[in-house]
N, C-alpha and C positions, 0 to 999 in steps of 0.2 A: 692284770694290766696288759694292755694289747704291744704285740711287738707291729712294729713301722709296714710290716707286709701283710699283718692282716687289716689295717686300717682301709677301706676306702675314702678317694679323696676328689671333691669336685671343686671344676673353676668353673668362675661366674665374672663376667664383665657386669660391674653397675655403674651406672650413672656417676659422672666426676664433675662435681658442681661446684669445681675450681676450674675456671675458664685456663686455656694453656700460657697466655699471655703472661709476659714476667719468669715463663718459667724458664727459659733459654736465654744465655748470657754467654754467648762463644767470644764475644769482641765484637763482632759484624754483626750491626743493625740488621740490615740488607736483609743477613743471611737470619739470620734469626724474626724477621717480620716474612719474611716465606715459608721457612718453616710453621710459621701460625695459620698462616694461611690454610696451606696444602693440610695442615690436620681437621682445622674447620671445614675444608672441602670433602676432607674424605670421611668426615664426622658424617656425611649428609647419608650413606650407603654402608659405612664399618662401624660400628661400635665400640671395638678394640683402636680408634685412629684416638680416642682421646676419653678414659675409663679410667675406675677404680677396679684393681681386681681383688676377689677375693676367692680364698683356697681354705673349704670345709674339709675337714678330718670327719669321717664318722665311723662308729664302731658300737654296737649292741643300744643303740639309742642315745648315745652321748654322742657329741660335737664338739667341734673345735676348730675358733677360726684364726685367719689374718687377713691382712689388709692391708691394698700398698697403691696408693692414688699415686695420679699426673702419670697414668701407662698410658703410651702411645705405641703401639701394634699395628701390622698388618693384619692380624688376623690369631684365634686364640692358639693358632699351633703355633706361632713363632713366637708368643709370650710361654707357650710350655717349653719351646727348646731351649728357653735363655736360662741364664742362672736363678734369676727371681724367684721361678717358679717350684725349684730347688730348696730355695731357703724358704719360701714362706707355706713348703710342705712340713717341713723341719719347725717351724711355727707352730703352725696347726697343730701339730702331732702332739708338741708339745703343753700348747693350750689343752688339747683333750685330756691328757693325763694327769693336767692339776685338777679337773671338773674330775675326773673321775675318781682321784684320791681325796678330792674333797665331800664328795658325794659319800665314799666310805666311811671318814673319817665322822661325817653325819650320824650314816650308819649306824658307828661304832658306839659313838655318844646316846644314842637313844637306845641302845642295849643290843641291837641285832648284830648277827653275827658276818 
C-alpha cells in the first residue's frame, strides 16, 4: 500500500454544467445577481471562475479520484491554497487505496499471490 508522499496527485478544472445561478443565497438579491454575473463574465477568459474540480491520486497504475462541483476560483493556484484542495487530496488517496486492496483481494481469490 502506498504511503500519501509517494502518491502523485493532479488537478483538473472540468466543465460544471450546473449553471451558478441559485447557488448564492447571502439575503441580498443585488448582491448575489452580481456575483452571477461577474463569474459568467469571468467564465469567458478563466475556467476556474465557474468548474468542477477534480484531484487524481496515482500510484504504480492505480487511480483515485474526487470530485467537488460549483468551484468558483481565480485561478488553479488559489483553489490549491484553500482547504478543498486539502481534503479532496485526502479523498483521493483514499479512493486509491480501496481500488487497490480491492484489486488484491481479486488477486487473492483467483490464487495469486
Amino acid at each position: 500500500m502506498p504511503t500519501f508522499e509517494e502518491v502523485e496527485f493532479d488537478l483538473e478544472c472540468l466543465p460544471e454544467f450546473d449553471g451558478p445561478e441559485g447557488h448564492f443565497a447571502s439575503g441580498d438579491d443585488d448582491f448575489d445577481r452580481e456575483t452571477v454575473k461577474k463569474i459568467l463574465d469571468d467564465l469567458e477568459w478563466n475556467e476556474w471562475a465557474w468548474c468542477t474540480a477534480k484531484v487524481t491520486a496515482k500510484w504504480r497504475g492505480f487511480t483515485g479520484s474526487d470530485y467537488l462541483g460549483g468551484c468558483s476560483y481565480q485561478s488553479k493556484e488559489e483553489f490549491r491554497a484553500g482547504g478543498y484542495f486539502a481534503d479532496m487530496q485526502a479523498q483521493a488517496f483514499d479512493d486509491l487505496c480501496r481500488k487497490i486492496e480491492s484489486a488484491c483481494d481479486g488477486e487473492m481469490e483467483r490464487g495469486g499471490e
